[in-house]
MIVEX-912025 format. One record per residue: residue in three letters; x, y, z of N, C-alpha, C, O in turn. Coordinates in steps of 0.001 Angstrom, whole numbers, plus 500000, padded with zeros to 6 digits. Atoms other than C-alpha are relative to their C-alpha. Last residue first. Layout:
N
ALAXYZXYZXYZXYZ;...
END
This chain:
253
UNK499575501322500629443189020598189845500896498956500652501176497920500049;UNK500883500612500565441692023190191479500062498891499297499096498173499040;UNK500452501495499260443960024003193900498784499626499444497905499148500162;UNK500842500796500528445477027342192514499981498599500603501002498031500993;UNK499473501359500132446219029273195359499071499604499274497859499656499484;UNK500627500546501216445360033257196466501273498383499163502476498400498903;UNK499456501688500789445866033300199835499268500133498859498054499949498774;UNK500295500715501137444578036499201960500994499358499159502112499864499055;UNK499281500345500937444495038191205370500170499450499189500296498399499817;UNK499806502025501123442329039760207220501032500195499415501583501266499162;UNK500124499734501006443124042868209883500014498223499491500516497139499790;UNK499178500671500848443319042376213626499063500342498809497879500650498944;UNK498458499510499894441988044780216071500959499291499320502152499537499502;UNK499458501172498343438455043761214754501110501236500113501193502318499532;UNK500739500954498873436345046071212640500483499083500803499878498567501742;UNK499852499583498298438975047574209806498401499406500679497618498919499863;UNK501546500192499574439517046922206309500598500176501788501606500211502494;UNK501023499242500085442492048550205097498672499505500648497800500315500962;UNK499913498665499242445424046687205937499084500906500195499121501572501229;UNK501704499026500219444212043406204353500164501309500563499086501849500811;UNK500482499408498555447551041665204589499535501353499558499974502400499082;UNK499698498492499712448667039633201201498980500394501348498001499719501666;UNK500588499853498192449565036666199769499647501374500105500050502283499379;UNK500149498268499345449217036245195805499509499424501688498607498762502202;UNK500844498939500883449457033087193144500225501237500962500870502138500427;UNK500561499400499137450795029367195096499894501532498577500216501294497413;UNK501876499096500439450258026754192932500274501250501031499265501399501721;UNK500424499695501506454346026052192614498536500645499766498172501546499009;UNK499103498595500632454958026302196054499833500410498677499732501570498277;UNK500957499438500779452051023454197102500816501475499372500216502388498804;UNK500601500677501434454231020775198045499616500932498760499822500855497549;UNK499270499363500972455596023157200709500036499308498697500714499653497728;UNK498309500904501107453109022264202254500407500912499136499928501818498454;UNK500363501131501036450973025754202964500837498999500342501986499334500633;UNK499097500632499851450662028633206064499706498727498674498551498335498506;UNK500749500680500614448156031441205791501327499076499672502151499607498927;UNK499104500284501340449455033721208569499429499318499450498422499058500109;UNK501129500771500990447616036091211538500977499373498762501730500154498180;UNK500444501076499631450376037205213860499099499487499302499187498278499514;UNK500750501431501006452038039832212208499618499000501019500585498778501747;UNK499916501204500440451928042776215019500043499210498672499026499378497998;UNK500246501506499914451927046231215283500773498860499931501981498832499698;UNK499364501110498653452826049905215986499335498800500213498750498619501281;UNK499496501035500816451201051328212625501344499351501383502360498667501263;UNK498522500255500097450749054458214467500627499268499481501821499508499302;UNK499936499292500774446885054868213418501557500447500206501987501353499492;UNK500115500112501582446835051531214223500252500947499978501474500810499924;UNK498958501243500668448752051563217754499871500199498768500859500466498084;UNK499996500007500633446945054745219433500631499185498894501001499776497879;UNK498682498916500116447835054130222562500199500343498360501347500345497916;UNK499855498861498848445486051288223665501037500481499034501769499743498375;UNK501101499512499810443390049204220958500678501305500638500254502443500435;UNK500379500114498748446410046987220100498990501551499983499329502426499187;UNK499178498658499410447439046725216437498974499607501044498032498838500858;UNK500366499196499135447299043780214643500329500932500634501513501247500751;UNK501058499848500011448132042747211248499186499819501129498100499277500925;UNK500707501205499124451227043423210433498365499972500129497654500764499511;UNK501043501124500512453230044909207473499577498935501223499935497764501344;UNK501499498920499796455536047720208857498938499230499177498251499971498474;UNK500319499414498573458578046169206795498953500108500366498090499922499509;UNK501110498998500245459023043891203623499849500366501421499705499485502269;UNK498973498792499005462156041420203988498999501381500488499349502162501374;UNK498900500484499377461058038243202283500665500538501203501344500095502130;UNK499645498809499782457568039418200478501405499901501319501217500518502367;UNK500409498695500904456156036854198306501140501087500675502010501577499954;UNK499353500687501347457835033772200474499495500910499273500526501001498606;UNK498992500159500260457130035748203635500658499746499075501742500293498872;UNK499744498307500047453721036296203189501147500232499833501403501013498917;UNK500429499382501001453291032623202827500378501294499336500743501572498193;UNK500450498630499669455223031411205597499418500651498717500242501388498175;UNK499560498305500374455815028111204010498822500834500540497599500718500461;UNK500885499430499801455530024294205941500463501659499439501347502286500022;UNK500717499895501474457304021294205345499298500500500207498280499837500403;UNK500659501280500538458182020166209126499578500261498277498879499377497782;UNK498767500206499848460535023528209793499263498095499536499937497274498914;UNK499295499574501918457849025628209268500834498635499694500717498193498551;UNK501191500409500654456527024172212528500306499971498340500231499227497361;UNK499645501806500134460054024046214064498830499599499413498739498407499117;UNK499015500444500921460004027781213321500165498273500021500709497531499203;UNK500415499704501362456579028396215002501424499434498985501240498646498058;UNK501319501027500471457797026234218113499646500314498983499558499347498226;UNK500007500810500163460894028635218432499320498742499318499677498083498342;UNK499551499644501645458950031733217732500642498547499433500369498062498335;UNK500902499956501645457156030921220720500120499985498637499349499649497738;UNK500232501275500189459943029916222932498858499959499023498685499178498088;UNK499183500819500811461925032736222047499512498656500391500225497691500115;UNK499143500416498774458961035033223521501065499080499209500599498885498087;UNK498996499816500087457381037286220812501351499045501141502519499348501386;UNK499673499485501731453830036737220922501141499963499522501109499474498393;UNK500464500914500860453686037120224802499537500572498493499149501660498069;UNK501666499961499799456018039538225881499515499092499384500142498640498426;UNK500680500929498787459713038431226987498488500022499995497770499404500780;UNK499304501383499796461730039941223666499160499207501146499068498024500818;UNK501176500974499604458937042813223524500126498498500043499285497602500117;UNK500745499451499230460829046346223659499108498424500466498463498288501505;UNK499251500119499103463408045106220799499347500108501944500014499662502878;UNK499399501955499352461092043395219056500672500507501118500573499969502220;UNK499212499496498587459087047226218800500694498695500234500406498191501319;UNK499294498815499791457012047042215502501268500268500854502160501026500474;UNK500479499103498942456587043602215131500729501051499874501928501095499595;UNK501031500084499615457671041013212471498717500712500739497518500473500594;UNK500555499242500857460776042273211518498119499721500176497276500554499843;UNK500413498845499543461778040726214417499295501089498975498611502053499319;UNK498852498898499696461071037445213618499420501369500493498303501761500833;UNK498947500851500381458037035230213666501208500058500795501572499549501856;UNK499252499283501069455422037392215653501053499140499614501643498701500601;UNK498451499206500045453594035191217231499942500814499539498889501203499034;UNK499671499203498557449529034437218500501482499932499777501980499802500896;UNK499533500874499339448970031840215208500728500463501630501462499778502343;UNK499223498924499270445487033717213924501299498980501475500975498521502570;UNK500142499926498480444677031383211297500665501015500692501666501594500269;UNK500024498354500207445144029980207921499662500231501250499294499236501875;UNK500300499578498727446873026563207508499305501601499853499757502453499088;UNK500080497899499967446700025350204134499548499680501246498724498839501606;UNK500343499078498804447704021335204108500040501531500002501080502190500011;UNK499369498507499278448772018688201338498984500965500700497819500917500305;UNK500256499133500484447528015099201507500761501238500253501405501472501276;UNK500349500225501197447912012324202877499982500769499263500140500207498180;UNK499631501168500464450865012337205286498754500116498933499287500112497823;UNK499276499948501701450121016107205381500692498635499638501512498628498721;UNK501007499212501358447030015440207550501266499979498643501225499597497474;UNK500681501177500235449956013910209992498880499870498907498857498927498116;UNK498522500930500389452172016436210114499264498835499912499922497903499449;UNK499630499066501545449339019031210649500855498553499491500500497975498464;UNK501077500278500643448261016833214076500014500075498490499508499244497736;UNK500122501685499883451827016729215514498667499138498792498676498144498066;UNK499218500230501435452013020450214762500203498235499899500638497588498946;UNK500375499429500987449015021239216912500932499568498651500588499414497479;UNK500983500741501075450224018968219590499094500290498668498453499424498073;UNK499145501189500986453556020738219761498771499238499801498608498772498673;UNK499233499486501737452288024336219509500282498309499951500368497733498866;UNK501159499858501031449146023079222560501200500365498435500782500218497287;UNK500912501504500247451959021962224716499111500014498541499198499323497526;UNK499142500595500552453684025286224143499368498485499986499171497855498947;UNK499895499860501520450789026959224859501001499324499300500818499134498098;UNK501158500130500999450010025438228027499871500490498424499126500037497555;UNK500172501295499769453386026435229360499139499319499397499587498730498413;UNK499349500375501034452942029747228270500798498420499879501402497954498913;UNK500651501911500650449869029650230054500893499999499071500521499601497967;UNK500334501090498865451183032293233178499336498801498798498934497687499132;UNK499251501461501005453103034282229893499666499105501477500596498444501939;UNK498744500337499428452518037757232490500970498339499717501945497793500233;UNK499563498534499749450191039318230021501520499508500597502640499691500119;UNK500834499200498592448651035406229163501198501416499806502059501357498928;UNK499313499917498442450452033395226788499550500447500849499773499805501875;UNK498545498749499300448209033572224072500148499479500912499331498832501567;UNK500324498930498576446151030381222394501102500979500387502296500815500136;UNK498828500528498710446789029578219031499651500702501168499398501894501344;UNK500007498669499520443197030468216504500858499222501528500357498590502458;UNK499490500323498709443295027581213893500089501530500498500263502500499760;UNK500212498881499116441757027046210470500045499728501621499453498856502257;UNK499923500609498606442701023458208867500205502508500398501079503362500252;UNK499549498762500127442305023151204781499706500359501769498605499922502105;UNK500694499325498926443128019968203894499922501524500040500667502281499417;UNK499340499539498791444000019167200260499268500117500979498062500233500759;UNK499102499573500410442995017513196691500884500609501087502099500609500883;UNK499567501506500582439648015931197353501707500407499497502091499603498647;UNK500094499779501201439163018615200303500013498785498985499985497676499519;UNK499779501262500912438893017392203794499614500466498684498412500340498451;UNK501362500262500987437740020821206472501083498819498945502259499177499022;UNK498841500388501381439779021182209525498564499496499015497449499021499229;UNK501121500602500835438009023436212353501313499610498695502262500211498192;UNK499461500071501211440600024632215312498699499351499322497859498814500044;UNK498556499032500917440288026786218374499860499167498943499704500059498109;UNK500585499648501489436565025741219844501529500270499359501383501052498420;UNK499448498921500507438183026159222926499270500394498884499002501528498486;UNK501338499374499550437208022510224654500025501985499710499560502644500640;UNK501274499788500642439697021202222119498608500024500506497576499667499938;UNK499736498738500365442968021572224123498726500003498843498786501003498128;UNK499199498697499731443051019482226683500058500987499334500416502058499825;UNK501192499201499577440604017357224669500321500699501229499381501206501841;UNK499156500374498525443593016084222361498712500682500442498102501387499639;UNK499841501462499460441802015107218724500874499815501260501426498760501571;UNK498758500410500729443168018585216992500360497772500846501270496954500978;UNK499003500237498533439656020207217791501214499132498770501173498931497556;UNK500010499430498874436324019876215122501280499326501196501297498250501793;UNK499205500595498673436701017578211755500305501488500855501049502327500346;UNK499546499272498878435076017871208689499882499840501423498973499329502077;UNK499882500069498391434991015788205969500278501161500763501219501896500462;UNK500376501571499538434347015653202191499523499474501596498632498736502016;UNK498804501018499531433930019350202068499461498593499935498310498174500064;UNK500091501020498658431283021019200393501432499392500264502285499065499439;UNK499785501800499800433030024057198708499323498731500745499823498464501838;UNK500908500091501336431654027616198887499885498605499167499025498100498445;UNK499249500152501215433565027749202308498452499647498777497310499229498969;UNK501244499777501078432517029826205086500620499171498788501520499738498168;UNK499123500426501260435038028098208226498490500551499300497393500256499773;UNK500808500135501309434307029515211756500792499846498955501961500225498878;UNK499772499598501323436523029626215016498428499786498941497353499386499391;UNK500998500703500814435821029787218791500549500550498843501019501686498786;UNK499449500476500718437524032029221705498996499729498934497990500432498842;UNK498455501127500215435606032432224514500240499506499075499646498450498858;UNK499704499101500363431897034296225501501607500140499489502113501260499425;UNK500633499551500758430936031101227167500638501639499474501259502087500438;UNK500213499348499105433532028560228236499463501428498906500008501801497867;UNK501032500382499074432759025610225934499894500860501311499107500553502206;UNK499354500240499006434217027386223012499254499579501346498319500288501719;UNK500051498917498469432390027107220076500986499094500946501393497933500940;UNK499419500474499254433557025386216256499891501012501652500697501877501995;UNK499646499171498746431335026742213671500246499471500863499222498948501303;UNK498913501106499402430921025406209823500352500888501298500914501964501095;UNK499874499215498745428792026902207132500723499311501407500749498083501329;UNK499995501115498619428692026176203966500417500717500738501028501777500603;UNK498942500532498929428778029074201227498943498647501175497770498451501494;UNK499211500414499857426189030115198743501371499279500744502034498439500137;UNK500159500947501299424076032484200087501218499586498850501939500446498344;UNK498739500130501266425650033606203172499687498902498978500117497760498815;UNK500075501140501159423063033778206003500962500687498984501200501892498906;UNK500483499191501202423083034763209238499899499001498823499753497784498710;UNK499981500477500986422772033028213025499543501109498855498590501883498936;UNK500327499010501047423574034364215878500374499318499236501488498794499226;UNK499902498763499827423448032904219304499840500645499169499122501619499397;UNK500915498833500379422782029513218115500042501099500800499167500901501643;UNK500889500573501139425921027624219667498393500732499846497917501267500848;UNK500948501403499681427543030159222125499542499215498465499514499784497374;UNK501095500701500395430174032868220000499351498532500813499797497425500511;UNK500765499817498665433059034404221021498258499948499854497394500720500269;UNK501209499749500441434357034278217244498962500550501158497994501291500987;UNK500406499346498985437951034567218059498495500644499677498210501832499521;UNK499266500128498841439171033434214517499212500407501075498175500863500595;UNK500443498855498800437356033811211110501131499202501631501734498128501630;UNK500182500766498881437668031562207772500468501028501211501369501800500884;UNK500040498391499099436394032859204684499991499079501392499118498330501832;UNK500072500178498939437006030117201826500490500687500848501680501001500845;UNK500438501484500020436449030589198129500042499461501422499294498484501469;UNK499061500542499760436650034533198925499564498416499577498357498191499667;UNK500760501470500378433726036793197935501511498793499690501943498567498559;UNK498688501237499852436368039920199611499538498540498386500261498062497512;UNK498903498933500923433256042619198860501291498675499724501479498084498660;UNK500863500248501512430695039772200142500442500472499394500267500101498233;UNK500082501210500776432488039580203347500041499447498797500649498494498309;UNK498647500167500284433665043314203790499612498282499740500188497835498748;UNK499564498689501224429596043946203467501263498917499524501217498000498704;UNK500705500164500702428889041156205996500116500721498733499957500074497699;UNK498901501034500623431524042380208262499047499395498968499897499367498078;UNK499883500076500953430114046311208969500235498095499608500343498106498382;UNK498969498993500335431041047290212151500364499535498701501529499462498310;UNK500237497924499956428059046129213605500857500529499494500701501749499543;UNK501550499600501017428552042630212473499843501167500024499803501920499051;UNK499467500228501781432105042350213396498812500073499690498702500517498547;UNK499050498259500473430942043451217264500518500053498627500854501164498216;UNK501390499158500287428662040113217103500588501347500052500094502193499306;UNK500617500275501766431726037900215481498843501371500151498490502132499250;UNK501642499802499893433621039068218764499716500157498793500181501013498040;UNK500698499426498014437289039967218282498853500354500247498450501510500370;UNK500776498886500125437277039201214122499713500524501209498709501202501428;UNK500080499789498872440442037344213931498901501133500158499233502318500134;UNK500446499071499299440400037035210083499426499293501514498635498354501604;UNK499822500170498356441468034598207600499884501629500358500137502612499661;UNK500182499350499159440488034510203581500071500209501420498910500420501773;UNK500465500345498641441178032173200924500229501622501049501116502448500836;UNK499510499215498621441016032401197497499793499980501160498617499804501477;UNK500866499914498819441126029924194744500501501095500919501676501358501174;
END
């Protein structure tokens, strides 16, 4: 199976800049999106074949995820069941007969980290929720999780120890996430691999400097180490300021 994540900054600016194409080029078993900024019916397409699945944010032009999967699900489930933090639209979990599969878009700190308070709330009830899904079952996270791990992570660590993305309480919370039975995907293929992120910032020429981020990851149980097949960061496609990223996992049986 393949899976697909992408932060598309505005679903209706990802249409004009092609995403329908890069959709149907990808044909992923499940295409799941980030920062959709999407009302309920605002724009509707079609994707023959796939289900369709859209989590809005109740402040308008804000956040919101999508799940395309080619799969019916058994269940699906909107928010992480706290409603502090699921008027956002941020997470959609879909009920496989074999695994969850739980798309999430972490909130940022703010410029000057004024909701890094609020985000840390939101890392521990997020991993409260996961840890509980993986009592029955095993769990693919895919999503845009607003860190950088380590430093290899980001172009500049040394320049961005206090910025949001990089703060040691963020990385913290991501490592205590791992740290429940959870693999960095990208990581476990590629251990040490440089200059592999997948955003770049709009100002100062970032992409065509390759001065980025990892923040987008496709996270598993570590149940699932044996099915796992190919990670990898979409470098080439372009329309958001984040790049997709991809999971190939057998989970068919």
């Amino acid at each position: 199976m393949k899976f697909v994540s992408w932060n598309v900054n505005g679903f209706r600016a990802a249409l004009r800049h092609g995403f329908l194409r890069t959709f149907n080029d990808l044909n992923a078993d499940i295409f799941c999106m980030q920062d959709i900024r999407l009302s309920p019916d605002e724009v509707e397409i079609e994707t023959p074949g796939y289900y369709q699945y859209w989590n809005y944010s109740q402040e308008k032009g804000y956040d919101g995820t999508a799940i395309f999967t080619k799969e019916k699900p058994q269940t699906v489930a909107y928010g992480i069941g706290v409603p502090e933090f699921d008027q956002q639209g941020r997470t959609i979990t879909l009920e496989f007969k074999n695994y969850y599969f739980v798309t999430t878009y972490v909130p940022f700190s703010g410029e000057q980290l004024q909701r890094l308070a609020f985000r840390q709330a939101w890392d521990q009830a997020f991993k409260l929720y996961v840890e509980k899904l993986k009592e029955n079952k095993p769990v693919v996270i895919g999503g845009d999780m607003s860190v950088a791990h380590e430093a290899i992570d980001l172009a500049e660590p040394s320049e961005n120890h206090h910025h949001a993305g990089f703060t040691e309480q963020e990385r913290e919370d991501f490592t205590e996430l791992l740290d429940e039975g959870f693999i960095d995907t990208y990581r476990y293929y590629y251990p040490n691999k440089t200059g592999m992120y997948t955003y770049w910032s709009y100002r100062g020429d970032a992409r065509p400097k390759n001065e980025g981020w990892r923040l987008d990851y496709f996270l598993v149980s570590d149940s699932l180490t044996d099915k796992l097949e190919k990670a990898n960061i979409l470098t080439d496609i372009m329309g958001s300021d984040h790049c997709p990223v991809s999971l190939e996992i057998d989970l068919k049986n």
